[in-house]
Backbone as CSV, one residue per row, in Angstrom:
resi,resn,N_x,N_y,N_z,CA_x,CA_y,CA_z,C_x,C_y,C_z
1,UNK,37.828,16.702,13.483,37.264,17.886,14.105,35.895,18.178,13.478
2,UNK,35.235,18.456,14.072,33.372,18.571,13.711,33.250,19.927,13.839
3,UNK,32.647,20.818,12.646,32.234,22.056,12.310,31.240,22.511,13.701
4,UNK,30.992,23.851,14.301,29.687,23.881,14.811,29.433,25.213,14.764
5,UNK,28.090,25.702,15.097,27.719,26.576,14.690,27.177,27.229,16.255
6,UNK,27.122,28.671,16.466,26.063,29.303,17.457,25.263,29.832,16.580
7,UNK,23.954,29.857,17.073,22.832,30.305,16.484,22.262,31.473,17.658
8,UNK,21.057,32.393,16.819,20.149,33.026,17.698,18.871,32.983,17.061
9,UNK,17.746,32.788,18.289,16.485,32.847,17.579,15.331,33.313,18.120
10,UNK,15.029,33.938,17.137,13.437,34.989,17.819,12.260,34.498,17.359
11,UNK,11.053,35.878,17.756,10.116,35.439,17.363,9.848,36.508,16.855
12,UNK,10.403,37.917,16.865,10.123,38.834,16.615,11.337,40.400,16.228
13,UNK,11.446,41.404,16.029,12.599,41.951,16.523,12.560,42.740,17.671
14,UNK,14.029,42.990,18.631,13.511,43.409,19.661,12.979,41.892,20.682
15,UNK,12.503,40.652,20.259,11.478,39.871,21.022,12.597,39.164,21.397
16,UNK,11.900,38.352,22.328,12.448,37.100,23.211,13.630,36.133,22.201
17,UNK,14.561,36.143,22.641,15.857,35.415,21.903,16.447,34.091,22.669
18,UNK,17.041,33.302,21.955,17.556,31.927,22.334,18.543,31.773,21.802
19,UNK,19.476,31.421,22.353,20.857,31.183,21.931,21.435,29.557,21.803
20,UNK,21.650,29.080,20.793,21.884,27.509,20.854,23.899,27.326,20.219
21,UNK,23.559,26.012,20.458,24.726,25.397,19.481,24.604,24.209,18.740
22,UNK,24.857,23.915,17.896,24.525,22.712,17.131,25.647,22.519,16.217
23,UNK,25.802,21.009,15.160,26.478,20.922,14.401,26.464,20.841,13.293
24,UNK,25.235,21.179,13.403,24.076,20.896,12.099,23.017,21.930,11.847
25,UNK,23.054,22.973,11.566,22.737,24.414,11.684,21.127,23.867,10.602
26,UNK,21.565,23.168,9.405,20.008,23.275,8.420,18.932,22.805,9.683
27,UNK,19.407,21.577,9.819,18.569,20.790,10.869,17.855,20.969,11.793
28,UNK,18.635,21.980,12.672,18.652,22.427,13.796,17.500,23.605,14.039
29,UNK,17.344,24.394,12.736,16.545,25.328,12.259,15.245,25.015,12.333
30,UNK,15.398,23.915,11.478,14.178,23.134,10.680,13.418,22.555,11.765
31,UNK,14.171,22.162,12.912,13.703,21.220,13.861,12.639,22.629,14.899
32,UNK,13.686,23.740,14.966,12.700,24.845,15.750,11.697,25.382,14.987
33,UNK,11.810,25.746,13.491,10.392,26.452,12.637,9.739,25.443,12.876
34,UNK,9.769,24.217,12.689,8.316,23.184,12.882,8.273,22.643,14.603
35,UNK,8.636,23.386,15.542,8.161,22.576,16.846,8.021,20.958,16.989
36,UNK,9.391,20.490,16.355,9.838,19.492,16.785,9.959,18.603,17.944
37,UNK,10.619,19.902,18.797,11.051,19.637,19.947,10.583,20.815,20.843
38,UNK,10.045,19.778,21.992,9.780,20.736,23.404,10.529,21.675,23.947
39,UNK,10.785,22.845,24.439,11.289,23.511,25.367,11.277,24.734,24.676
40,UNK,11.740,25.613,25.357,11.991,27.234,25.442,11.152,27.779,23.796
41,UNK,11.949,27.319,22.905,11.706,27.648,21.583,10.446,27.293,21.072
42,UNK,9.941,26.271,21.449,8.710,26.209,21.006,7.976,26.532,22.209
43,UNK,7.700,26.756,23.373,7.117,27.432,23.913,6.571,29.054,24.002
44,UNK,7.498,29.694,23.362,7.560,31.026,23.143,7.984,31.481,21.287
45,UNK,7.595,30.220,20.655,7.257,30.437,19.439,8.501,30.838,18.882
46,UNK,9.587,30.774,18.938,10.825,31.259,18.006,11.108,31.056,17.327
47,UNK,10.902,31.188,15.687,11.296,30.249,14.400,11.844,31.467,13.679
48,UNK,12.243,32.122,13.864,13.165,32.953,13.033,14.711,33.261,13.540
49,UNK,15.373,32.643,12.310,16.958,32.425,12.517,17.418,34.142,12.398
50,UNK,17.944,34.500,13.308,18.198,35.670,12.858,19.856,35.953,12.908
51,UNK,20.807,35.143,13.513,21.778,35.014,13.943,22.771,34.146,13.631
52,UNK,23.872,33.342,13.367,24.554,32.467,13.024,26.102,32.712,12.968
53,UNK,26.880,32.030,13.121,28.283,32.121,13.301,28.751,30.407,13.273
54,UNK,29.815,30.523,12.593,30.569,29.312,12.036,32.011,28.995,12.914
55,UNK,31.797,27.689,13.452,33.627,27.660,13.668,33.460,26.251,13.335
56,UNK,34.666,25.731,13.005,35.266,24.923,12.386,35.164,23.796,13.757
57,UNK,35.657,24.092,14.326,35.514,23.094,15.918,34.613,23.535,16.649
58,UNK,33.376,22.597,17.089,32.460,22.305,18.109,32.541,22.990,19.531
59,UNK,33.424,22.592,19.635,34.053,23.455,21.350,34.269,24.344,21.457
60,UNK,34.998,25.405,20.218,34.771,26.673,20.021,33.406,27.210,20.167
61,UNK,32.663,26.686,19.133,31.317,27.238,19.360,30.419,26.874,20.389
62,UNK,30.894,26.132,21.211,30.554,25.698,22.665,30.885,26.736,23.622
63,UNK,31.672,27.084,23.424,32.591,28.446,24.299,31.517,29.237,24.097
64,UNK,31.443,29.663,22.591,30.571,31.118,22.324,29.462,30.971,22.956
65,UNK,28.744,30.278,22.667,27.099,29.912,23.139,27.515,30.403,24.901
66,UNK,28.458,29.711,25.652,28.095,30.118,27.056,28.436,31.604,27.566
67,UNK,29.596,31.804,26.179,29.791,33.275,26.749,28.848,34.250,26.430
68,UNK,28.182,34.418,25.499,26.567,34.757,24.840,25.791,34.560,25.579
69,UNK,25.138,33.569,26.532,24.378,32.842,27.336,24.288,34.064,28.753
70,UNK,25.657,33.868,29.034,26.213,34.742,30.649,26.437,36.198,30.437
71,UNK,25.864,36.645,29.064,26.109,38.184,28.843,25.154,38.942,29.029
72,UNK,24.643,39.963,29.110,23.329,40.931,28.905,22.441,40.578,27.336
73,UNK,21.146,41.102,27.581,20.623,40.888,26.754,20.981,41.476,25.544
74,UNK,20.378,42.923,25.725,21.082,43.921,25.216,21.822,44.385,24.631
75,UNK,22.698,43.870,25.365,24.774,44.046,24.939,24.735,43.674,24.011
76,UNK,25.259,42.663,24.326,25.710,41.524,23.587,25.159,41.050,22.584
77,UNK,23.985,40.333,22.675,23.179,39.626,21.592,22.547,40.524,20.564
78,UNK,22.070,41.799,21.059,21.742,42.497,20.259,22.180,42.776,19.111
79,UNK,23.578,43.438,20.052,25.131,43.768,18.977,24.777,43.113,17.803
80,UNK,25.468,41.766,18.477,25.697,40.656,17.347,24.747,40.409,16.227
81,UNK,23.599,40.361,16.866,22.483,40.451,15.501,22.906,41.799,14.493
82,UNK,22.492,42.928,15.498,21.973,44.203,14.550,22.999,44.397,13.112
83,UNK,24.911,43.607,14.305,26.252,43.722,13.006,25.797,43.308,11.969
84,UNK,25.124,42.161,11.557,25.106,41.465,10.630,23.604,41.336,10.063
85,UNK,22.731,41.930,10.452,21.047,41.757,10.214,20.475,42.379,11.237
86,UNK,21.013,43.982,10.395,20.007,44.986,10.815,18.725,44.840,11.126
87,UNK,17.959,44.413,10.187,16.239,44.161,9.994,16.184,43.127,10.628
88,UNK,16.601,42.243,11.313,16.065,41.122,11.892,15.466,40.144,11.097
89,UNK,15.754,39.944,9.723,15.752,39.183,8.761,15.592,37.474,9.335
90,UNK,14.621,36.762,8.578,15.181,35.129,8.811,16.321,34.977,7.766
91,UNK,17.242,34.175,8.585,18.286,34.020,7.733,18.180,32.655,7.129
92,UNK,17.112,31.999,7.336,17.306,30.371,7.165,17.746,30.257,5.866
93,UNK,16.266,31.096,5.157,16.697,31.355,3.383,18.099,31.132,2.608
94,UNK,18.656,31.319,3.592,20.536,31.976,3.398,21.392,30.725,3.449
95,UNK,21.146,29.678,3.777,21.547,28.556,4.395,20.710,27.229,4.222
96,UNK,19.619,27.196,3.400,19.356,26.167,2.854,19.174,26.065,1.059
């Protein structure tokens, strides 16, 4: 069984957010602060981890990401940040 992670990522607080999944959370980070890779995140500049959640199985956190994905902005994602990182903190610090 392979660990995976949902992530969220801004550029700002309050700003434009992205919701991923990966299995490899350092990496995955590392790959969006340096514009690695094309799309959404580096288009709109998002390198601050502000978000993160752990499950043990991949598919779990496959679940989360779409149910996160299909929710309000607002609601949901907000929530989830503000529970755990009020300030909109990078959390990368935290995790490497």
């Amino acid at each position: 069984m392979k660990q995976g992670y949902v992530y969220i990522m801004t550029n700002k607080k309050d700003g434009t957010l992205y919701v991923g999944v990966t299995s490899n959370l350092v990496r995955r980070v590392y790959e969006h602060k340096n514009g690695l890779v094309d799309g959404f995140t580096k288009k709109y500049n998002l390198k601050q981890l502000v978000y993160f959640e752990v499950y043990d199985d991949i598919s779990e956190a496959i679940k989360q990401e779409k149910q996160l994905k299909a929710g309000s902005r607002k609601k949901k994602k907000v929530e989830l940040i503000v529970s755990v990182n009020e300030s909109w903190d990078d959390l990368y610090g935290s995790i490497t």
